[in-house]
KOLMI-634242 format. One line per field, with one value per residue: x, y, z of N, C-alpha, C in turn; residue in three letters. Coordinates in nm, 2 decimals, decimal comma, always signed. Layout:
REM residues N
nX	[X ...]
nY	[Y ...]
nZ	[Z ...]
caX	[X ...]
caY	[Y ...]
caZ	[Z ...]
cX	[X ...]
cY	[Y ...]
cZ	[Z ...]
zavo	[ALA ...]
This chain:
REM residues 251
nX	[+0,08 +0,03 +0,22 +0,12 +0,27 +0,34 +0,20 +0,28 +0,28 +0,07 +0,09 -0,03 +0,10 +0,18 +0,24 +0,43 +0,41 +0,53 +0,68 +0,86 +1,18 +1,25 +1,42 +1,46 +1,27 +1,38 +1,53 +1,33 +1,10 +1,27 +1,33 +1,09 +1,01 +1,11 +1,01 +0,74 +0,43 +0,44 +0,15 -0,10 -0,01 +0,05 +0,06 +0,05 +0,00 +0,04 +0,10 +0,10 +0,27 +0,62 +0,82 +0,74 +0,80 +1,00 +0,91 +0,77 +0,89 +0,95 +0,71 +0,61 +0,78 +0,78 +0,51 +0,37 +0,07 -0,02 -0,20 -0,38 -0,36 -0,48 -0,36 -0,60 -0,58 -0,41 -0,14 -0,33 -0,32 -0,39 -0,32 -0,19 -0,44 -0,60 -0,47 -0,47 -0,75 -0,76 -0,62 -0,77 -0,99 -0,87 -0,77 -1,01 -1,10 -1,00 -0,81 -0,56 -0,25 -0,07 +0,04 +0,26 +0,40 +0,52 +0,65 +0,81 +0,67 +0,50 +0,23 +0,11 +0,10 -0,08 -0,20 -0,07 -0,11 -0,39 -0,39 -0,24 -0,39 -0,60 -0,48 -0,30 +0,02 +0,22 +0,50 +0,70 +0,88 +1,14 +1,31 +1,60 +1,53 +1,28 +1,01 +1,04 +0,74 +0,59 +0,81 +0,78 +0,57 +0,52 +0,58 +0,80 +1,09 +1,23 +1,50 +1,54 +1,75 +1,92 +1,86 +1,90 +2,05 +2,36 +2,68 +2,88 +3,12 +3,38 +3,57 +3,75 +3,78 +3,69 +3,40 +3,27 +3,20 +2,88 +2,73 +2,75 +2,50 +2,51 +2,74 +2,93 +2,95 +2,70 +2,53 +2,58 +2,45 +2,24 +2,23 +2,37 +2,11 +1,96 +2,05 +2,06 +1,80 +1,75 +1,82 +2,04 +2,23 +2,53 +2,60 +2,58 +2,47 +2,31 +2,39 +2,14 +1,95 +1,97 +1,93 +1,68 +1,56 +1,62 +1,51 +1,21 +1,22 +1,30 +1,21 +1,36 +1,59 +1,90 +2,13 +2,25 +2,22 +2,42 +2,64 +2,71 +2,68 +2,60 +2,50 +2,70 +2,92 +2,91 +2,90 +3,13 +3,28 +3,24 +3,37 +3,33 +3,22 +3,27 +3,28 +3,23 +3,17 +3,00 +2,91 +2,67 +2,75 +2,63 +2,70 +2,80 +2,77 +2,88 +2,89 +3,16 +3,39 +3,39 +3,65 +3,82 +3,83 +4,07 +4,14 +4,41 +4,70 +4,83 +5,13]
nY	[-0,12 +0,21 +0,46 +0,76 +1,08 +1,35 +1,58 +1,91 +2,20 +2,46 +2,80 +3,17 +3,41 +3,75 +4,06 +4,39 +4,63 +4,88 +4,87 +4,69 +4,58 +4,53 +4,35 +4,09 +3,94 +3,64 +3,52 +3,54 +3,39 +3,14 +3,07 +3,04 +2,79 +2,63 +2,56 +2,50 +2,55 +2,81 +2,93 +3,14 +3,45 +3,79 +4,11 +4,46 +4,78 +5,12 +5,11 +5,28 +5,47 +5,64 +5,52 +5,25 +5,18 +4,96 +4,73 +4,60 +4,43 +4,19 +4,10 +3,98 +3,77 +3,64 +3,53 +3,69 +3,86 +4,17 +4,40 +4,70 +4,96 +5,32 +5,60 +5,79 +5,97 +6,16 +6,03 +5,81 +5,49 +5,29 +5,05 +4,85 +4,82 +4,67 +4,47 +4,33 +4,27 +4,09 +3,91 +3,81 +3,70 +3,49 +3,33 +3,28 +3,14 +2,88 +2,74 +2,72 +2,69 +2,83 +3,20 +3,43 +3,70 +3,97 +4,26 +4,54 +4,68 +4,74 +4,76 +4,58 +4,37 +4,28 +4,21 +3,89 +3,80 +3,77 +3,60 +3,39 +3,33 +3,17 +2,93 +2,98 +2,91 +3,18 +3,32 +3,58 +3,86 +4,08 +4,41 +4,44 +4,64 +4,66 +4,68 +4,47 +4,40 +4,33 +4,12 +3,94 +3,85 +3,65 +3,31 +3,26 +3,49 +3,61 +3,80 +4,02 +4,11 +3,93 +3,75 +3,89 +3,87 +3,71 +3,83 +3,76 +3,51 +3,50 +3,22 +2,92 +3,09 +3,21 +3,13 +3,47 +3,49 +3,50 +3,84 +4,00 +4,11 +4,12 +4,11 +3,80 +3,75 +3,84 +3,68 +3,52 +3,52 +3,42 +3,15 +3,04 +3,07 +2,90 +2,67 +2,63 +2,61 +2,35 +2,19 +1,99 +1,79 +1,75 +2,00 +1,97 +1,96 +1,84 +1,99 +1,97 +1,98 +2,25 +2,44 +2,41 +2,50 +2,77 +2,85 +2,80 +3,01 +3,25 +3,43 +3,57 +3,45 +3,33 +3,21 +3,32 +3,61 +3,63 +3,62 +3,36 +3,03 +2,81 +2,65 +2,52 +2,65 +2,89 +2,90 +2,83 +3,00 +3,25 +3,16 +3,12 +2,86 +2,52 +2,24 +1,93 +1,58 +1,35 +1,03 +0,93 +1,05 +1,31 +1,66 +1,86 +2,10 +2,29 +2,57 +2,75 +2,71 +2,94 +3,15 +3,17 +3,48 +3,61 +3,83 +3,88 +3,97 +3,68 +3,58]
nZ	[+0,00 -0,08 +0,05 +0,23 +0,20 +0,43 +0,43 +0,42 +0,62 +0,61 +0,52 +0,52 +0,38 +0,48 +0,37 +0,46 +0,29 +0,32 +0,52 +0,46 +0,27 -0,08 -0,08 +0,04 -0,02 -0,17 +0,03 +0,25 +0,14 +0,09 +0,35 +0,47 +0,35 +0,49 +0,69 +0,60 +0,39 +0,13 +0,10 +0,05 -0,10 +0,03 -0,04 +0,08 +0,01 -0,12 -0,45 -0,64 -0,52 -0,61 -0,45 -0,40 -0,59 -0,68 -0,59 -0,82 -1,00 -0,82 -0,71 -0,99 -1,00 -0,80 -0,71 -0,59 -0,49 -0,53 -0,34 -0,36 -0,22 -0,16 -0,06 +0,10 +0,29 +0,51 +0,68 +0,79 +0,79 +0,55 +0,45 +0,70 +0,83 +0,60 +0,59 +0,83 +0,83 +0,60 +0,77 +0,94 +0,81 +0,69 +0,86 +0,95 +0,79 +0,82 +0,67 +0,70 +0,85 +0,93 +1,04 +0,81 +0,93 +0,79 +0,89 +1,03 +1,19 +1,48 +1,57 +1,45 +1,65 +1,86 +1,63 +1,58 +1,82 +1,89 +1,67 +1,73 +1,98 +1,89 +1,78 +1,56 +1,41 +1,43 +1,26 +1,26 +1,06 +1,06 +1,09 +1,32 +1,46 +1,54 +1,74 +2,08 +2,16 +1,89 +1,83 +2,03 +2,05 +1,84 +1,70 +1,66 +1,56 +1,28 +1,19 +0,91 +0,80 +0,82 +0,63 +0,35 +0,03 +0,02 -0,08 -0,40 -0,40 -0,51 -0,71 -0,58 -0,34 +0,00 +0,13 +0,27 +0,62 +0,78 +0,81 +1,10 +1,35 +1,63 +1,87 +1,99 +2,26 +2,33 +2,32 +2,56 +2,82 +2,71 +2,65 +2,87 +3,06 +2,89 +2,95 +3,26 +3,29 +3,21 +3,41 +3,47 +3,68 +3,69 +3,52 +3,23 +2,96 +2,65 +2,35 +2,15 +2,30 +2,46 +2,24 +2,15 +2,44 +2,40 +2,18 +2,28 +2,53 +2,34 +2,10 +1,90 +1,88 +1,67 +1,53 +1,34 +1,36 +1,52 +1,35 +1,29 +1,14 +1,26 +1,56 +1,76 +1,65 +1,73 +2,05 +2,10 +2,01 +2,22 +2,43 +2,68 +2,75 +2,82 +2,57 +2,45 +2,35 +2,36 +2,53 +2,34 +2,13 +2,05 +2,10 +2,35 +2,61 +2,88 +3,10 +3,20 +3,44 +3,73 +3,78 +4,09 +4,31 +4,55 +4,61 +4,61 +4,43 +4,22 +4,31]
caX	[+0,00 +0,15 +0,22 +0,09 +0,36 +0,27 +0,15 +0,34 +0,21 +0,06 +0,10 -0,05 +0,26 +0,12 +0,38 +0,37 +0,53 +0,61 +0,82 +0,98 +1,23 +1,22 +1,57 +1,49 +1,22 +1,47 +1,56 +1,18 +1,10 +1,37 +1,31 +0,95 +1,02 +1,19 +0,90 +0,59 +0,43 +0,36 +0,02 -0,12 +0,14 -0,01 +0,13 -0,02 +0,06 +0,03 +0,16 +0,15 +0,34 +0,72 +0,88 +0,72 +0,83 +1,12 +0,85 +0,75 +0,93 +0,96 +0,58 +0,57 +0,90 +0,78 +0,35 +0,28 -0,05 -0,04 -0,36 -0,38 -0,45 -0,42 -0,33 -0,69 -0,59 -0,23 -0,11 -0,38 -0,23 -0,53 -0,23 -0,24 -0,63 -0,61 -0,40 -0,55 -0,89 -0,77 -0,56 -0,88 -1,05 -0,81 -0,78 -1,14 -1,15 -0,93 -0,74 -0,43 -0,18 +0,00 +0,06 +0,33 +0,41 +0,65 +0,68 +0,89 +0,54 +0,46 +0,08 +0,08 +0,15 -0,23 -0,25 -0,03 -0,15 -0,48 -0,42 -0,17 -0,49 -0,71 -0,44 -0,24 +0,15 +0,27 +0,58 +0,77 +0,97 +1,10 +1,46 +1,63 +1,48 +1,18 +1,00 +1,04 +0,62 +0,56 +0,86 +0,76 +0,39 +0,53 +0,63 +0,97 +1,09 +1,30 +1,57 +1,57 +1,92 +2,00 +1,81 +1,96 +2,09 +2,54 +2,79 +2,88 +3,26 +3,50 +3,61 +3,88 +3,82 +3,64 +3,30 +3,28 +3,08 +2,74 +2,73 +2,70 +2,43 +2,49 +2,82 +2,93 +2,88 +2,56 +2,46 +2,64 +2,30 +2,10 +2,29 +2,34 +2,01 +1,85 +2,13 +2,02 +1,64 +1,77 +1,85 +2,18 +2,29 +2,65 +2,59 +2,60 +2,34 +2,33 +2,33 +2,03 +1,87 +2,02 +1,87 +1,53 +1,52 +1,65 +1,36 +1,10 +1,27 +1,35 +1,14 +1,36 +1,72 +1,88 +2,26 +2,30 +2,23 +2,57 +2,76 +2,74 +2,54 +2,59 +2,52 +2,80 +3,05 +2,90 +2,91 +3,30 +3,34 +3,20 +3,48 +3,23 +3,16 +3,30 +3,23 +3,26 +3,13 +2,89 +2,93 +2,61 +2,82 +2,63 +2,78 +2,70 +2,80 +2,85 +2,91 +3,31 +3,37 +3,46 +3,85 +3,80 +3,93 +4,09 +4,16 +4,52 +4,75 +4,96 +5,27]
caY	[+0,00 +0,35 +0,60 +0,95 +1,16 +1,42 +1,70 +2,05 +2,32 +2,64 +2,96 +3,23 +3,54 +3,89 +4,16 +4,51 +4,71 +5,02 +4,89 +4,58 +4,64 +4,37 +4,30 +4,03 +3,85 +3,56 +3,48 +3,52 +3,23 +3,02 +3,06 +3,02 +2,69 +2,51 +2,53 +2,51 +2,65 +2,96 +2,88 +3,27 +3,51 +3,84 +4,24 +4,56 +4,91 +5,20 +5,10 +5,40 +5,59 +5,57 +5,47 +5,16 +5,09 +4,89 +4,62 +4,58 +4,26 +4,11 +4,06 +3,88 +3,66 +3,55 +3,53 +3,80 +3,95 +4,30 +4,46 +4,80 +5,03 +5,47 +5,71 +5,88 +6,07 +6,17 +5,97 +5,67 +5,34 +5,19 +4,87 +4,79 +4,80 +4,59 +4,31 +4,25 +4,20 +3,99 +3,80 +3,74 +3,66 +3,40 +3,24 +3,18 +2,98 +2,75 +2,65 +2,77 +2,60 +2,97 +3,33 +3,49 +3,88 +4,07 +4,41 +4,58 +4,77 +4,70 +4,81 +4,46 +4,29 +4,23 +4,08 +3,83 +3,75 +3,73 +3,43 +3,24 +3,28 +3,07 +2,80 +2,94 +2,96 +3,29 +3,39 +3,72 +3,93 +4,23 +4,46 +4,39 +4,77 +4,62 +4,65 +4,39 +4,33 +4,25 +3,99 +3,78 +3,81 +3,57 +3,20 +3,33 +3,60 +3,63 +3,96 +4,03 +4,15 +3,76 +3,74 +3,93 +3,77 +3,73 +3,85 +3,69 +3,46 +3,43 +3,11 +2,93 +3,21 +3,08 +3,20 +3,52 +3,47 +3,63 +3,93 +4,00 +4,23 +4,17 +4,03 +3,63 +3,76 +3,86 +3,51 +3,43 +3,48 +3,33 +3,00 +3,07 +3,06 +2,77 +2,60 +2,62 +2,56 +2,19 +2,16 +1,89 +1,76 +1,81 +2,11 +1,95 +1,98 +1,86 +2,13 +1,98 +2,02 +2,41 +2,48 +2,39 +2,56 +2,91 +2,87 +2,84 +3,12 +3,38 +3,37 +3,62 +3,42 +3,30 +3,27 +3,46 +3,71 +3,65 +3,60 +3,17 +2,96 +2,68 +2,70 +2,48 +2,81 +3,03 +2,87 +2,81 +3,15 +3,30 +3,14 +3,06 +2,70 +2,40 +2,19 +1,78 +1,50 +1,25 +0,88 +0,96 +1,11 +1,44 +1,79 +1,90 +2,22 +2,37 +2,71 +2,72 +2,77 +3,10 +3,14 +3,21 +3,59 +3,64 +3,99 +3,94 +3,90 +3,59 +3,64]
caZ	[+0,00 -0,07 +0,22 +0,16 +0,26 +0,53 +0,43 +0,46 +0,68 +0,48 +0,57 +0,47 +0,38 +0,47 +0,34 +0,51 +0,18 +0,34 +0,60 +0,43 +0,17 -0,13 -0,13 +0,14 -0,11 -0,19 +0,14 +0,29 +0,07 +0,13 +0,52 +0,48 +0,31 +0,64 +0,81 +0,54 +0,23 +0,16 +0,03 -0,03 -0,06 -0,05 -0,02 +0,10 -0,02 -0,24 -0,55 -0,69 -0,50 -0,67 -0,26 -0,38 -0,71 -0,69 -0,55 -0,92 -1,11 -0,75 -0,74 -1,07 -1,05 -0,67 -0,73 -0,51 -0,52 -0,50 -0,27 -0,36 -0,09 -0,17 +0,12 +0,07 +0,37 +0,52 +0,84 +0,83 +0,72 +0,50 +0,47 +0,83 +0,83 +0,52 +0,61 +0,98 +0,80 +0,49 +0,82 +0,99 +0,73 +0,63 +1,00 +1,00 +0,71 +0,90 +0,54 +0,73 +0,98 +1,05 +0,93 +0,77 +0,96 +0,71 +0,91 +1,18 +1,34 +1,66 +1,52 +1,41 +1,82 +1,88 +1,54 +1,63 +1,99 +1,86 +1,59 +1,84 +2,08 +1,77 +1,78 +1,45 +1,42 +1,37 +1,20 +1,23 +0,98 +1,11 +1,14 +1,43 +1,56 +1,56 +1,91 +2,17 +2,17 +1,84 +1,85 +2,14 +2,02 +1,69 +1,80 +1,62 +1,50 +1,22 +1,16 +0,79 +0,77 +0,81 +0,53 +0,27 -0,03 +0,00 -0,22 -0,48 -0,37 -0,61 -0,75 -0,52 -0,21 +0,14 +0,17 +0,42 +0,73 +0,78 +0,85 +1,27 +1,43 +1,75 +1,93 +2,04 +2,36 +2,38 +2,29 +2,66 +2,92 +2,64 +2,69 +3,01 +3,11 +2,83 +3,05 +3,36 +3,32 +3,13 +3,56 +3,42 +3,78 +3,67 +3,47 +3,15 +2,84 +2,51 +2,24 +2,09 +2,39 +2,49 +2,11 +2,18 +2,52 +2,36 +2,10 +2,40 +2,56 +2,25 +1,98 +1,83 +1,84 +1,57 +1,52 +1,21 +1,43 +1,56 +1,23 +1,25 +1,06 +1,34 +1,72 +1,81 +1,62 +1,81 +2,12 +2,10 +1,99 +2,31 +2,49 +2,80 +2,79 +2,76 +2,50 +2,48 +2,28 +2,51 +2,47 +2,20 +2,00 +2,02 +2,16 +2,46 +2,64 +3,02 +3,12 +3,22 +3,62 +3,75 +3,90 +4,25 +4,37 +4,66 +4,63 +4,60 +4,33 +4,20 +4,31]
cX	[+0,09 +0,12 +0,21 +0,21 +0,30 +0,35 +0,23 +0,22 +0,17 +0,03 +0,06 +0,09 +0,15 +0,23 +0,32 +0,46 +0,59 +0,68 +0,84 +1,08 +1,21 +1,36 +1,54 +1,35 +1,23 +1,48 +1,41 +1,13 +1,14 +1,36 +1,16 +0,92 +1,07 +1,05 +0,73 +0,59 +0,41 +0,22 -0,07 +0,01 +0,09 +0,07 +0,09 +0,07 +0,01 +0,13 +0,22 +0,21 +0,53 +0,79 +0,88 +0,74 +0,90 +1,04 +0,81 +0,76 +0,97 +0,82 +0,53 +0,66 +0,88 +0,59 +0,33 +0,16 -0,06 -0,20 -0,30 -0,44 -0,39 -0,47 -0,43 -0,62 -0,43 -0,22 -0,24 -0,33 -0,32 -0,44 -0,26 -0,34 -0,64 -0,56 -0,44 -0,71 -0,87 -0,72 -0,67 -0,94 -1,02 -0,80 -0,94 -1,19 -1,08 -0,89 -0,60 -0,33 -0,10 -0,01 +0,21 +0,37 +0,53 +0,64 +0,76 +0,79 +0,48 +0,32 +0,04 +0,08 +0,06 -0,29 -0,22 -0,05 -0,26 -0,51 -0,32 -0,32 -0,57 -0,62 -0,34 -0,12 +0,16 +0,43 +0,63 +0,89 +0,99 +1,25 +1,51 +1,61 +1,32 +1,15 +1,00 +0,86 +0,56 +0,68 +0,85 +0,63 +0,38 +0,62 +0,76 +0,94 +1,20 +1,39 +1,58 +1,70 +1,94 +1,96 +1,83 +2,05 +2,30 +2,58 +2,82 +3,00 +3,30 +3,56 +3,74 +3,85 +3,67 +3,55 +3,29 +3,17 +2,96 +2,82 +2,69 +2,61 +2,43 +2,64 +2,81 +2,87 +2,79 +2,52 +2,47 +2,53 +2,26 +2,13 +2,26 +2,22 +1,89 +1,94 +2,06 +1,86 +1,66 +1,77 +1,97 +2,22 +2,47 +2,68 +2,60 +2,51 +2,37 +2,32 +2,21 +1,89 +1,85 +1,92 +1,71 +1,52 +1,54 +1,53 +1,24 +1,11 +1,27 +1,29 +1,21 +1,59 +1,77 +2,05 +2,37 +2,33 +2,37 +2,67 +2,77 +2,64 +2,48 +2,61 +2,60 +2,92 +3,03 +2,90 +3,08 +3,34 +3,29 +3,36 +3,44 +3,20 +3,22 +3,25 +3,28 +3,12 +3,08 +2,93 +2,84 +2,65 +2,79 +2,69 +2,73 +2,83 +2,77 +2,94 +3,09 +3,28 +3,44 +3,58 +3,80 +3,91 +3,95 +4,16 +4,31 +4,59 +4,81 +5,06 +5,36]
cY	[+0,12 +0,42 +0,69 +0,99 +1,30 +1,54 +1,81 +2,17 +2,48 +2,71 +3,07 +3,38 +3,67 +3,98 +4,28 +4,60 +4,82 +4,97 +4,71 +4,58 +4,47 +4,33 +4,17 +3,92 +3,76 +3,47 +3,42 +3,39 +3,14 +2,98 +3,00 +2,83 +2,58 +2,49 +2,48 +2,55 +2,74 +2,96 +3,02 +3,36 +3,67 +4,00 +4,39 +4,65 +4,99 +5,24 +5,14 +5,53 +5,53 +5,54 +5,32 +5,06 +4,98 +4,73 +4,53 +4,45 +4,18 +4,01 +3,91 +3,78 +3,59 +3,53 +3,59 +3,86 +4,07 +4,34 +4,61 +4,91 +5,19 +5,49 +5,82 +5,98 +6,05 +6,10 +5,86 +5,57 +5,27 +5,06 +4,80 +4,75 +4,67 +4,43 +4,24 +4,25 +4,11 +3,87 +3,74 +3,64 +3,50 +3,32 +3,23 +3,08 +2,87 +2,67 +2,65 +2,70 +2,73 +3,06 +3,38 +3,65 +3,90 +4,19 +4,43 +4,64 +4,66 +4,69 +4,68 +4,34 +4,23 +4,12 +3,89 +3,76 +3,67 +3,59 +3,36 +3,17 +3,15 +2,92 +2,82 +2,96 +3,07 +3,34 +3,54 +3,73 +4,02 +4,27 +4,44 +4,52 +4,69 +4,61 +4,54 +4,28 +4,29 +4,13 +3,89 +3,77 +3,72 +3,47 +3,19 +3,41 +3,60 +3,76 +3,96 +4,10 +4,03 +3,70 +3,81 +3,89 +3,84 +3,78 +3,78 +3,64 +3,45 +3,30 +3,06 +2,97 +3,11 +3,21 +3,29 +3,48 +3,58 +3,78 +3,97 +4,10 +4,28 +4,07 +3,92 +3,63 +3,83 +3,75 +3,44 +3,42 +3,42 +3,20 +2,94 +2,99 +2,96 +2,65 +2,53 +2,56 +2,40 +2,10 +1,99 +1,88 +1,77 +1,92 +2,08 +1,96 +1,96 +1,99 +2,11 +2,05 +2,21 +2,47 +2,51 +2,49 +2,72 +2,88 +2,87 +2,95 +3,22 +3,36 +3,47 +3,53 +3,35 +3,32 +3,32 +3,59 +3,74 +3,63 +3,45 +3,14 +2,80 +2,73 +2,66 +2,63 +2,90 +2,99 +2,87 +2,93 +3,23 +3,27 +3,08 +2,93 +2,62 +2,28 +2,04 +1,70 +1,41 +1,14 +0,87 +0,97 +1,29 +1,52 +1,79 +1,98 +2,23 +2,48 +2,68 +2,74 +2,87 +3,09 +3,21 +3,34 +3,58 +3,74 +4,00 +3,89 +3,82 +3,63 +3,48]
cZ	[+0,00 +0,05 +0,18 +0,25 +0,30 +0,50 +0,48 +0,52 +0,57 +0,55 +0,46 +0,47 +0,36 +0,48 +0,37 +0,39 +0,22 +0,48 +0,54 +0,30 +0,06 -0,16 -0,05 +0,07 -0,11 -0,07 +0,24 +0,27 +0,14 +0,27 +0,52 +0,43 +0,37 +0,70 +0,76 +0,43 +0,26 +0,05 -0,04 +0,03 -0,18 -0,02 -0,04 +0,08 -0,13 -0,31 -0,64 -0,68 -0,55 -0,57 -0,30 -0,54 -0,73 -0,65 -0,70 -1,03 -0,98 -0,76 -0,85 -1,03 -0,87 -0,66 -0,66 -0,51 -0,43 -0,42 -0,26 -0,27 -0,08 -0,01 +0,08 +0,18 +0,45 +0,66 +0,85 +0,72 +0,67 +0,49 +0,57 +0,80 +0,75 +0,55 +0,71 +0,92 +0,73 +0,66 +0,90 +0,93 +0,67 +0,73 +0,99 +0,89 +0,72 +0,78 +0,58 +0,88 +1,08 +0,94 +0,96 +0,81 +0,89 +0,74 +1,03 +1,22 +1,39 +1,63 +1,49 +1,55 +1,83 +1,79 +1,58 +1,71 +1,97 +1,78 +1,65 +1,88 +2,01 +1,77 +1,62 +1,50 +1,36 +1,38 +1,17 +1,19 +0,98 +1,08 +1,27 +1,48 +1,55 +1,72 +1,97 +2,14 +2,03 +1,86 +1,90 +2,13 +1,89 +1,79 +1,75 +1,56 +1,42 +1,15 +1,00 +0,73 +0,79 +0,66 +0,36 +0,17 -0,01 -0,11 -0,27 -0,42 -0,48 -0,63 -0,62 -0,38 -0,11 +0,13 +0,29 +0,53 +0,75 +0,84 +1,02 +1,27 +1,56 +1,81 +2,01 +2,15 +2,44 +2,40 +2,54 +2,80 +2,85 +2,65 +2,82 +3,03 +3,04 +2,95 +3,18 +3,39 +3,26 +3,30 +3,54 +3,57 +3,75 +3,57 +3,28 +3,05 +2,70 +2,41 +2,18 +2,16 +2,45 +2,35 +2,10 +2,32 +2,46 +2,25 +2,17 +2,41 +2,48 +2,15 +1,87 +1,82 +1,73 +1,57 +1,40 +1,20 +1,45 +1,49 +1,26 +1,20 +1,14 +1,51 +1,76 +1,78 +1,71 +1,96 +2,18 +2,10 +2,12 +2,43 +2,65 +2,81 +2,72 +2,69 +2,44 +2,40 +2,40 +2,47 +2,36 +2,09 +1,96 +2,16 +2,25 +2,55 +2,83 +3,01 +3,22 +3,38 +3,67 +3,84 +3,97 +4,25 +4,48 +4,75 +4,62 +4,51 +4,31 +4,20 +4,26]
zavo	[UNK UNK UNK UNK UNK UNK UNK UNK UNK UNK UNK UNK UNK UNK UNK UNK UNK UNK UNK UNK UNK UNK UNK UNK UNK UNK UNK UNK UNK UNK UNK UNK UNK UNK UNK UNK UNK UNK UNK UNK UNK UNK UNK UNK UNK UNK UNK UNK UNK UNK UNK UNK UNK UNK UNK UNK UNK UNK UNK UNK UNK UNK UNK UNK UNK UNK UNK UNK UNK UNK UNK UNK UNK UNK UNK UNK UNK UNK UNK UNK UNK UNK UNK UNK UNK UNK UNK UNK UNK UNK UNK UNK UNK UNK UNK UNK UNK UNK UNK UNK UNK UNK UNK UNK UNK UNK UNK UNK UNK UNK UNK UNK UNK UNK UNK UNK UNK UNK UNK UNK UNK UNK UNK UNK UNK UNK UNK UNK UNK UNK UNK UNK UNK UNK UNK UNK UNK UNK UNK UNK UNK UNK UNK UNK UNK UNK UNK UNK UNK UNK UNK UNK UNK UNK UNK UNK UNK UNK UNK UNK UNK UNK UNK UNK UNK UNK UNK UNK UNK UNK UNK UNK UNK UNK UNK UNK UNK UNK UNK UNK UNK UNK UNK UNK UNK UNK UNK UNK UNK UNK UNK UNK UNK UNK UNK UNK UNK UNK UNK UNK UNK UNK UNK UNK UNK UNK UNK UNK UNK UNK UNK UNK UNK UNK UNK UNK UNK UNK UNK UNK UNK UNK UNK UNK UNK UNK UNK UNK UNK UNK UNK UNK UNK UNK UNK UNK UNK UNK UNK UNK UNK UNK UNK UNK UNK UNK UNK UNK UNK UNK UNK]
């Protein structure tokens, strides 16, 4: 008997055009594509203003559907409005497993909260200025500067490393502290396991952020924790032990 093969998550993609640039298009996708489809894939703004032209041969060469929405009046956002009713609309016909946020406004937080509350997954795509409350109101949050397509390498030459936004050790509470809630009676923790607890914890980490494309690099590169192979075979990580002061110096 044949085995149906199980089904991909769809997601609906709602794009905020005036705050997402389309250089990050490419990438969007490609991200969107670990986790699910992108089953409608739709993009609010006024089209006709030229701010927004550049959006233009993206649309066709990725099936976007443009939703046309003019600035009848100066300072209200008919986008917003537009996209939290199509997102309603789209969560109640229960065709959907999660939604797609492509903006850095905060104006969008409630959206958010609101379709977790229904039981959908929500997906955030923002700049890393993006506020605090929409980020942790998306069950991740993705920085779209990680997202930006590389430069081209030269034949021969070693691929550069992402680009950082934020230094190794920053990462070093966030470990820290997936650490400690794992409660390891000798302080130990797999990295698979540390990985998963920092995804509970941060829905906005991500270690692209920190110029690696692998948690183990960036864990090493912190310099904080020691890092050892298990009889498993997999990695696994504790926080180094602090040299005792005693106020006076090695003589």
């Amino acid at each position: 008997m044949k085995v149906e093969s199980q089904r991909l998550a769809r997601f609906a993609v709602l794009i905020d055009a005036d705050n997402t640039s389309p250089q990050i298009t490419e990438g969007l996708f490609e991200e969107i594509a670990k986790f699910g489809e992108a089953s409608v894939r739709r993009i609010y703004g006024d089209f006709s203003s030229p701010r927004l032209k550049s959006w233009a041969d993206i649309l066709q060469k990725h099936a976007i559907d443009p939703y046309q929405q003019f600035a009848y009046t100066k300072g209200k956002n008919a986008s917003d409005i537009a996209l939290v009713i199509d997102a309603m609309d789209l969560l109640h016909s229960e065709r959907f497993d999660g939604f797609c946020l492509v903006s850095s406004d905060s104006d969008f937080t409630r959206l958010a909260s609101r379709l977790r509350e229904q039981g959908a997954d929500v997906y955030g795509f923002g700049t890393h200025k993006t506020p605090e409350s929409f980020r942790q109101a998306c069950r991740r949050f993705i920085y779209t500067e990680n997202l930006l397509p590389e430069a081209a390498t030269p034949a021969g030459a070693t691929a550069p490393q992402p680009k950082a936004l934020k230094s190794p050790s920053a990462a070093i509470p966030i470990l820290n502290k997936a650490i400690a809630q794992l409660e390891s009676e000798d302080g130990w923790a797999t990295l698979g396991q540390v990985g998963q607890q920092i995804s509970k914890l941060f829905s906005d980490f991500d270690v692209r952020t920190f110029g690696f494309s692998k948690l183990s690099d960036l864990v090493r590169k912190t310099g904080a924790f020691e890092v050892d192979k298990a009889e498993s075979g997999h990695l696994r990580i504790r926080a180094r032990p602090h040299k005792a002061h005693n106020g006076r110096k090695a003589g």
